[in-house]
Structure formats: structure tokens, C-alpha cells
N, C-alpha and C positions, 0 to 999 in steps of 0.2 A: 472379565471383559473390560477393555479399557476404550474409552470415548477420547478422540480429538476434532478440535476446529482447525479445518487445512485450508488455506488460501492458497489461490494461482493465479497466476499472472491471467489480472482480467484485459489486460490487452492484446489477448489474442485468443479470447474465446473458443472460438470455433477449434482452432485447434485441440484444446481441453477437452471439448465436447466428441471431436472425433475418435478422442485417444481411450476418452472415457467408453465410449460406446464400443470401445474393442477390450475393455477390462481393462483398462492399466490408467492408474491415477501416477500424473508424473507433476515434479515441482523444480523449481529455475535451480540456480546457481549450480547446474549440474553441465558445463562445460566440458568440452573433453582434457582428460585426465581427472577430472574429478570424484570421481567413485570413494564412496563411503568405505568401502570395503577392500582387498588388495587381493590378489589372484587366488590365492587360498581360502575368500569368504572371510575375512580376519578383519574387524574395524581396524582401520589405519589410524598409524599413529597423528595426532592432530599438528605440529606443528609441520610436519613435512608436509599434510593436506593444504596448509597455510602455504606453503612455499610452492608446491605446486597450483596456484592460483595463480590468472592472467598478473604479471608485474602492473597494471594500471592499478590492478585492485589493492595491492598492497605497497603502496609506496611511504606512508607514514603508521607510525608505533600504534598509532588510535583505526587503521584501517585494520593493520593486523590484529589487534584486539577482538576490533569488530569481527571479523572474518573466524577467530576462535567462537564466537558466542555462534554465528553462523555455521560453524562446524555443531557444537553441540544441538542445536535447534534442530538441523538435518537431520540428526542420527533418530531422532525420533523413529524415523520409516521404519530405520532398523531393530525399533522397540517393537514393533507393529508384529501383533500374532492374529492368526487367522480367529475370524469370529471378532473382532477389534470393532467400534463404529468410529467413522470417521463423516461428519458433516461440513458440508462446502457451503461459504456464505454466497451471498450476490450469484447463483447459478442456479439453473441456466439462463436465469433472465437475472438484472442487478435487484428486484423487489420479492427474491425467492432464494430458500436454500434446498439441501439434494440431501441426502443420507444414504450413505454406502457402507458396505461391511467389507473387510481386508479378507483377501481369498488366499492371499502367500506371503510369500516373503521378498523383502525388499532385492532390489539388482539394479545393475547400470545397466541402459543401455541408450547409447547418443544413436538418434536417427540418420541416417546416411541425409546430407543437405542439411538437417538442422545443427546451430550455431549450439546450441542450449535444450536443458529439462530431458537431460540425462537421469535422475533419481526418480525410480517408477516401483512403484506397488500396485500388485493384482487386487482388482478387488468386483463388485456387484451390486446393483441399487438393493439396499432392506427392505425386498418387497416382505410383502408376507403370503403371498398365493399365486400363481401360474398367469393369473389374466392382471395384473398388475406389473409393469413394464419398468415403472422409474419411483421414486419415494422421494417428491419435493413438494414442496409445500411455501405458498406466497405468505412472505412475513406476518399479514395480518387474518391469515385464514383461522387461525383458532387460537386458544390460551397458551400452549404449549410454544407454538410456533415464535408470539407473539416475546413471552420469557425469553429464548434463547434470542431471538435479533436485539432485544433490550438490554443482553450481555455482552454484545459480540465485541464491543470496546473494550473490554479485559481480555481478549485475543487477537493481539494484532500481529505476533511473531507469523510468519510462514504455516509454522505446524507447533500446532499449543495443544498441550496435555488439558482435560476439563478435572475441575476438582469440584466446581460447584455444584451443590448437592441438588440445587434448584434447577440447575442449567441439567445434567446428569437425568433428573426424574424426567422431564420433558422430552430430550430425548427417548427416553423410554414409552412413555406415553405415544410421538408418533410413529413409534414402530409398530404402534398396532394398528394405526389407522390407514388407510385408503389413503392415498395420495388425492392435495387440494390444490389447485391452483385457482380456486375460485374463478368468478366469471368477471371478468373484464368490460370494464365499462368504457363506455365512448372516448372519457378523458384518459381512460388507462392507454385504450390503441393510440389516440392520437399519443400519448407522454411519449408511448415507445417508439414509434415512427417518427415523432419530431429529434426523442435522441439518437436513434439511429443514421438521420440524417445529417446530424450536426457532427458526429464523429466521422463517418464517409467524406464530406466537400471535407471534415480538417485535413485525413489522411491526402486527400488530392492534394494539399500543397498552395490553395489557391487563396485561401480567404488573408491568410496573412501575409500574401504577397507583397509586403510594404517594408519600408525601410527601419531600423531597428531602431531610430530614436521616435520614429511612429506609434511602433508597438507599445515602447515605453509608454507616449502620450495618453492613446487608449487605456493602461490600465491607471494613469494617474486622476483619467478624468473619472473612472470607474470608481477609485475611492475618494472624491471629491463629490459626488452624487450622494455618497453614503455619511459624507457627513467628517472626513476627517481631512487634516490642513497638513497640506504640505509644508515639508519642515526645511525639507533639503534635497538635493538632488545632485547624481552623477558623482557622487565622494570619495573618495579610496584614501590607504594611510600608507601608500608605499613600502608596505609589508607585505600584499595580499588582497587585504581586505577590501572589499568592493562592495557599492551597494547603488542601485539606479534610484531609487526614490524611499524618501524619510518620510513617515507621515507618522501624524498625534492625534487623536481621539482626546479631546476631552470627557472628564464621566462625573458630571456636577452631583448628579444623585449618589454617587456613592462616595462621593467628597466631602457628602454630606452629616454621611453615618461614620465615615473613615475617613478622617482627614491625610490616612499614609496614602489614599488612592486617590489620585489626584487625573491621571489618563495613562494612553497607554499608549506603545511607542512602536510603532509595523517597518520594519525593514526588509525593502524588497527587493529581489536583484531579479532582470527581467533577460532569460536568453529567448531568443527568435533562433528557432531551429525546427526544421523539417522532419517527418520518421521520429525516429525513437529517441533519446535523450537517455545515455548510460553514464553521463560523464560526471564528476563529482564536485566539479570546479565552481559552481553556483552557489553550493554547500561550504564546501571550501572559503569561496570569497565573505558570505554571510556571518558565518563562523568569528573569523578573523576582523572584521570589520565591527559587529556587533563586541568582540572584548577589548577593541580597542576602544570602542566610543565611551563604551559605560565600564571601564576596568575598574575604578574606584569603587563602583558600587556591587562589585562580583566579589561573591564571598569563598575561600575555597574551605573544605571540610573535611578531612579525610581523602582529601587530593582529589577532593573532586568539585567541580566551578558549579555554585548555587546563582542563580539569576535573580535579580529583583521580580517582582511580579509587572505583569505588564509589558512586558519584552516580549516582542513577535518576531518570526525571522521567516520570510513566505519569497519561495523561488516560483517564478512564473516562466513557462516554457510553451511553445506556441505548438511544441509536438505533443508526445506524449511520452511520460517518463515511465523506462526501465522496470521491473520489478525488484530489480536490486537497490536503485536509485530508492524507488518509494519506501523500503525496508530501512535505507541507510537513514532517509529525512525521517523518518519514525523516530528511529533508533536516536537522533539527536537533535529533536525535538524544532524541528522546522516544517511547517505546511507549504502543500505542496499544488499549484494550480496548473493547469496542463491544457492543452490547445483548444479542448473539445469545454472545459468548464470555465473557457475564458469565455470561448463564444456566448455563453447563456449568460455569462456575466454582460456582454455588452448589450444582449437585448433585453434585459431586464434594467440594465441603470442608463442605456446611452440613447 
């Protein structure tokens, strides 16, 4: 029996939830023509799967790269034998994970209307007895539960193999248990209805009704509250590279121990966009802007670019980004703030 951590696209919930409640756990970048697989059940071969991907997605040598490790990641599903456990983080609510066991074998199938989450596997919550309905358990309900969310940072790909012996026995453990969601306390209903509400007015389109060097304003004042000095603003190097706001953090206490740590240097590019945010060009601009500023001091190694410490690169988007998008800023180490964590940003600093 082999255990994985599966992530899905949490910004569309419900839909997961629906899919799931009919047996079939499906995951993104499953577009049509995308199938793992080729008419005869045969994994396909990877570079043509590469070439049959939307042309946006592969327009540069490091998308295609990308998009091979994203081939491999996928095939997972098709490693998946029945009796498999597979646990979903942040579901069904973002403070709880779920436990399911694989009931078949992987297959494509794009929904008539749907854009996307094409790659589907059968599978069923690990109950353990007839009057038991689902096997999820809120992060801080017991020991077991408590381990595996303490790990979930070593599983950020889509669909991750578990090896950890620790993470492995804990699942184990709540397979035998009753499912907990514990009981919900006054601050927990209000958390979840205040964020429930803050992602709803973002979806409407209304709160960031404003113009795009506003937005800017708003999050420059946001890290001006928190303590860091703007350095620069609205810069580019006519190459690409773009960035709306420079900012520096000093860090006297650890300047103190380490005098190589002196502060740290946040480069942020801000789009103002409605709905969903699939585009790459944030990433793109950041990228390029951030090796031009500091290229003297980027080391490369075996052909590959080592950053100074201290270097941040954070795209802010007023919608809500992608699950490819947040896979790709993973994958090349940029954070990523989005409409609904902007808002909680301004009523906690503004």
C-alpha cells in the first residue's frame, strides 16, 4: 500500500467536493488533449504530451522543463493501485484534511463545459464501518493529525509520494479512528464566515474597483505599516523586467550575530485583475528584473542561479491565481498574494 498528499485546486472547492462525492478525485492541468495515457491505455510519450500543451504554456526552454516535471508529477495517478491512500490537505474546510483510498485506475475524462481537471481516479473516504460517511479530521483534533499538517511543507508538488516514516505511521493511526472535526467554537464560526465572506465581495469584482496605481498605493502602504522602507518604485530594465515597488527591511538583531545579514530586499509586481489570474507574465517580469538588479551577486552552479539570501520576489493579484500559476511561483520560488489575502492584509495593517 502506497500513501500520497494530493492537492487541488482550492479555488474551486465546491466543485472538488461535488466530484468527490460521486467517487472521482480529479486534479488541473488536465486540459483537453491532455490525457496521460494514449487510446490504447499506454503512458504517452512525454515530449509530444509537452507539445500537445496550450502554446501559452510553453513558450520558453524553462516552461518546457517545467511542464516535463509536471508530466512526471501527474503520472503519479497512474502509479495509483487500488487499496493506495491518498490524503487531501485544507479540505473540506482550509483548517482540516480528508482520507480516501483509490478504488481504480486512473482515466481521462474532460467534463462537457469544463475548461479543465481532466485526470480523475475512483476512489472512497477510509471509513472504517457502514455508519461512518467521510474520514477527515481538523488539523489540531489529535497527535496523528497534528504530525501530518506539521509536514505538509515537504508536499507542495500537485500529487507527492509520502516516504516519511512518521508522516506514513499517522496515517495509519487515523484510519482507525472515527472521524473528528471537533467542535467549533464561536471564534472558529465567525474565522469561517468572515473568510467566506471576504473571498464572495472579492469574486464580485467590487472592492478593487480602483485604479491600478491605487492598488499599487494600498499595498505599498501595507508594507510601510509593517515596518519596511521603500527603496524604489515603478522600475523596469527594457529587457522584460518589471517590478511596481522596491522595499528593504532592515534586521539590526541579526546584524548583530551576522554581520553578512544586514536586511532583506522584497520585490513586488502588483497586477489588478478580476476572475482568475493564469498568465505567467508577473513571474516573468519578477524573474527578469530581480537578475538584472542583483546579477553580480547571483552565483551560478552547475547551471543553475543561487540567489543571495534575502531576496524576495512576491506577485500581488487583486483576483485569484490559477493552480497552475501557484504551482509555477512554487516551482520558482516567488510568493504569491491574491485578492482575498490582500483584503485581510488591509484590515489588519490599514
Amino acid at each position: 500500500m502506497k500513501y500520497y498528499i494530493f492537492r487541488i485546486d482550492y479555488t474551486n472547492l465546491s466543485y472538488f467536493k461535488e466530484r468527490l462525492e460521486k467517487g472521482i478525485l480529479r486534479q488541473g492541468w488536465g486540459v483537453k488533449g491532455l490525457s496521460l495515457v494514449d487510446e490504447k491505455g499506454n503512458k504517452r510519450n512525454k515530449k509530444e504530451w509537452v507539445d500537445s500543451c496550450p502554446e501559452n504554456w510553453r513558450k520558453t526552454e524553462n516552461e518546457r522543463k517545467y511542464l516535463e516535471r509536471k508530466f512526471d508529477n501527474l503520472n503519479k495517478m497512474r502509479e495509483m493501485k487500488k487499496g493506495d491512500i491518498i490524503v487531501i490537505p485544507k479540505f473540506p474546510e482550509w483548517d482540516m484534511l480528508s482520507i480516501y483510498r483509490v478504488k481504480g485506475e486512473y482515466y481521462f475524462d474532460l467534463e462537457e463545459g469544463q475548461e479543465d481537471y481532466g485526470h480523475c481516479i475512483p476512489v472512497e473516504p477510509a471509513t472504517i464501518d457502514d455508519n461512518e460517511k467521510d474520514k477527515c479530521f481538523k488539523y489540531n483534533s489529535n497527535n496523528e493529525s497534528k504530525e501530518i499538517h506539521s509536514k505538509l511543507r515537504g508536499y507542495q508538488t500537485s500529487i507527492n509520494s509520502v516516504n516519511d516514516n512518521g508522516v506514513k505511521e499517522a496515517i495509519n493511526e487515523l484510519l482507525k479512528k472515527i472521524s473528528d472535526i471537533g467542535e467549533y467554537s464561536v471564534i472558529d464560526l465567525l474565522k469561517n464566515t468572515f473568510e467566506k465572506t471576504i473571498d464572495e465581495k472579492n469574486k464580485e469584482g467590487k472592492i478593487f474597483s480602483i485604479r491600478n496605481n491605487e492598488v499599487e498605493e494600498v499595498v505599498e502602504e501595507i508594507f510601510k505599516k509593517q515596518g519596511y522602507i521603500l527603496d524604489d518604485k515603478n522600475f523596469y530594465d527594457k529587457k522584460g523586467g518589471d517590478v511596481d515597488r522596491l522595499f528593504i527591511k532592515y534586521l539590526p538583531i541579526l546584524e548583530e550575530v551576522n554581520n553578512e545579514i544586514t536586511s532583506c530586499r522584497i520585490y513586488v509586481q502588483i497586477k489588478k485583475k478580476e476572475g482568475i489570474c493564469d498568465e505567467e507574465e508577473g513571474i516573468d517580469q519578477l524573474e527578469k528584473i530581480v537578475d538584472t538588479d542583483i546579477k553580480e551577486e547571483i552565483k551560478i552552479i552547475n547551471g543553475e542561479k543561487i540567489y543571495p539570501n534575502g531576496i524576495y520576489k512576491v506577485l500581488v493579484c487583486t483576483g485569484k491565481f490559477s493552480q497552475r500559476i501557484e504551482e509555477i511561483a512554487r516551482d520558482r520560488g516567488i510568493i504569491l498574494i491574491d485578492g482575498s489575502q490582500l483584503i485581510r492584509l488591509c484590515l489588519k495593517n490599514l
